[in-house]
N, C-alpha and C positions, 0 to 999 in steps of 0.2 A: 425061565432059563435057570436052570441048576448052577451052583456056585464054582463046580468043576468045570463047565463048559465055560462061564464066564472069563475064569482065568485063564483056561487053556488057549481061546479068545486074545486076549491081552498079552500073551507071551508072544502069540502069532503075530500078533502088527508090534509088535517094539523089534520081531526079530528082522522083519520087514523093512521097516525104517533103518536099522542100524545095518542091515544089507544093504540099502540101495544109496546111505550116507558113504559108506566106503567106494562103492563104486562112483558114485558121482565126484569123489575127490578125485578116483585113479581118470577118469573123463577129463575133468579139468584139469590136471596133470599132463594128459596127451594134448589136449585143444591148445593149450599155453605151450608148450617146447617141445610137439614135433615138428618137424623143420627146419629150426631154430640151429645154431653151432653150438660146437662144446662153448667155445670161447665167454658166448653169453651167457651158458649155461654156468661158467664156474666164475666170470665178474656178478654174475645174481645171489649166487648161493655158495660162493668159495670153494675150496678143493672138496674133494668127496674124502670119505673117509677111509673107500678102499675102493681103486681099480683093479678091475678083472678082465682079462682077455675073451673073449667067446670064440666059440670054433669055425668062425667062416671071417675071424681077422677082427670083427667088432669090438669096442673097448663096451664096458659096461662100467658105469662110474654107478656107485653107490653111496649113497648120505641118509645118515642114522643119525636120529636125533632124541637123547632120554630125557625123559621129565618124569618128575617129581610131583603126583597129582596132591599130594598132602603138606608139601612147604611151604612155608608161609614167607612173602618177600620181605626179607631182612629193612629194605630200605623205604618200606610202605608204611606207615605212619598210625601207633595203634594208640586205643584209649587209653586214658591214665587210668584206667582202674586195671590194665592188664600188667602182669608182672611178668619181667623178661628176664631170666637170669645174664649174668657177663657170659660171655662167648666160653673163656676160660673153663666154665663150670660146666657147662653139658658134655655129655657124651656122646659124642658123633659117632659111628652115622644115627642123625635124628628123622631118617626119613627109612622104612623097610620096604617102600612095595616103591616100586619106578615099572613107567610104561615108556616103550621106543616105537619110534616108527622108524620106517624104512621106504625109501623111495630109490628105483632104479631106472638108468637111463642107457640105450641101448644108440652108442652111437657108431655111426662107420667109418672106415677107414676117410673118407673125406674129411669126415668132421663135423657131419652132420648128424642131429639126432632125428632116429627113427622110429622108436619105441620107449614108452613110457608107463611105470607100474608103479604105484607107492600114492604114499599120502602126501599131502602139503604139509612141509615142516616149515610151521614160524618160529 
């Protein structure tokens, strides 16, 4: 096998996998709160960031949530050979690339949610 097939190979099943990773969150998003009420929906995961109306009366709550995949947690505990400057001294922002996710919940006029799209935000 030639070295182009082999990677062209390996692009195909990582693209594979990180496809069927997303969908099986958006899976486990519906299996977990359709059904379910706003009410429990927003004592699990607080207000949404932004609600929206939909055209047949539906509310659609939306919660977005950005991280930081390069910060390092302030309150996590580092070697002593690592030097930290004071807070004072850096120049924020110390973080340039931030990923969000988004998850949407499509509930009805009852109060019940019906539909679900998005990722698990912890």
């Amino acid at each position: 096998m030639n070295r182009k097939k082999f990677f062209a190979g390996i692009g195909l099943m990582l693209a594979v996998c990180l496809g069927s990773a997303g969908c099986e969150s958006t899976a486990s998003l519906k299996r977990h709160w359709v059904g379910k009420t706003k009410e429990a929906l927003v004592a699990s995961w607080g207000q949404p960031a932004r609600i929206e109306e939909g055209p047949q009366g539906e509310t659609i709550y939306i919660y977005t949530k950005t991280y930081y995949p390069d910060y390092e947690d302030p309150t996590r505990p580092t070697s002593s050979g690592v030097y930290t400057p004071p807070a004072e001294t850096v120049n924020y922002p110390i973080r340039a690339a931030a990923e969000s996710r988004t998850s949407r919940f499509w509930i009805s006029p009852q109060g019940t949610i019906y539909r679900a799209e998005g990722l698990i935000l912890e």
